[in-house]
C-alpha positions in Angstrom: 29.4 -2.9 3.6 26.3 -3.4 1.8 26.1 -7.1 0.8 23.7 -7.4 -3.0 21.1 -10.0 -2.4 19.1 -12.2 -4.7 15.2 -10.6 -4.6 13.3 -12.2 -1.7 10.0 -11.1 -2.8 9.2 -11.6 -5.9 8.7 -14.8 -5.8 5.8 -14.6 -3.4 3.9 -12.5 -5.7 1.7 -14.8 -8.0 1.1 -13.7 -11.2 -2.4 -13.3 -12.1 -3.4 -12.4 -8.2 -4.5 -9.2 -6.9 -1.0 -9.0 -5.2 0.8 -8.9 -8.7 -1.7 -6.2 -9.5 -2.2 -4.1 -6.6 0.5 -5.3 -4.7 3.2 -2.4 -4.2 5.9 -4.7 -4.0 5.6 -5.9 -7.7 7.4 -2.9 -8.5 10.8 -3.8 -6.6 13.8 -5.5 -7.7 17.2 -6.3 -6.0 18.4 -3.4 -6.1 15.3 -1.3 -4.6 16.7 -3.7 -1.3 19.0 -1.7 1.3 20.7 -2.7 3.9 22.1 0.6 5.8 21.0 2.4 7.5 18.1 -0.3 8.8 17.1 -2.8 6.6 14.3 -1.2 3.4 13.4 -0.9 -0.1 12.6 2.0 -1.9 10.0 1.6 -5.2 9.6 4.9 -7.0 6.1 4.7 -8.5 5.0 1.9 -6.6 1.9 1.3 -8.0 0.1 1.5 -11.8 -0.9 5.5 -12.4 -4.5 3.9 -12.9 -4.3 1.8 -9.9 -3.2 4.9 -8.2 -5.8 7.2 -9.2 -8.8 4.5 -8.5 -7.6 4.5 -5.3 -7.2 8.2 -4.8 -10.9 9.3 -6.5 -12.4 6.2 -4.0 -11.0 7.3 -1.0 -13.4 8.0 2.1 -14.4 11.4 3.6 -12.8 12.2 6.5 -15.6 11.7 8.6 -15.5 8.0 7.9 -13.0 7.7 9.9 -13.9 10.0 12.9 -17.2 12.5 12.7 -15.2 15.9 13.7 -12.0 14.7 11.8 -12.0 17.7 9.2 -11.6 19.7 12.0 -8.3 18.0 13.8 -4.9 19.2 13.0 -1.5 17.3 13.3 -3.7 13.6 13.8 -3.1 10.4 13.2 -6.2 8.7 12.4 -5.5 4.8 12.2 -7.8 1.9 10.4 -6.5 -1.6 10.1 -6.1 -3.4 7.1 -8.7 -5.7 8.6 -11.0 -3.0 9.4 -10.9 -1.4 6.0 -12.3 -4.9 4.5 -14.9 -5.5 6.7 -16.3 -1.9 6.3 -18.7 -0.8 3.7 -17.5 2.9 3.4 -14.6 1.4 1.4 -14.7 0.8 -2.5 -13.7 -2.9 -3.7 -10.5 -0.8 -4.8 -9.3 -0.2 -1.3 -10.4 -4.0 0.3 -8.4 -5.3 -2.9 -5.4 -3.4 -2.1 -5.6 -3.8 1.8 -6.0 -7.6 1.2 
């Protein structure tokens, strides 16, 4: 049974704050909240095209992250949110939306 709930996020996003304007949550609403099968939300278009673009055109090479990883296939390669700020390979773009 899936059981409607009032919003539980929206409230933590303060308007004005790079979370209500990077943030991809301040594109949900009730019903983008699912309880089955495992608790999610789904947000088509999560963030602002231009948001989404600034991101995309300042992302990092490849070899930022490892030196040889243009030639790895099938990879994960992994930076933490925390590591992303603290870098200087990243644009302000990507520390704002890692924040």
């Amino acid at each position: 049974m899936n059981k409607r709930v009032d919003h539980p996020i929206s409230p933590l996003v303060a308007p004005g704050t790079v979370e209500a304007r990077l943030g991809v949550l301040r594109h949900s609403d009730a019903g983008a909240h699912k309880a089955q099968p495992f608790p999610h939300l789904r947000i088509d278009q999560a963030l602002d095209t231009a948001d989404y673009q600034a991101l995309t055109a300042s992302f990092p090479p490849l070899e930022h992250f490892r030196p040889d990883a243009a030639t790895l296939n099938n990879r994960v390669l992994r930076l933490s949110a925390s590591q992303v700020i603290a870098e200087e390979g990243f644009s302000t773009q990507w520390k704002a939306f890692m924040e």
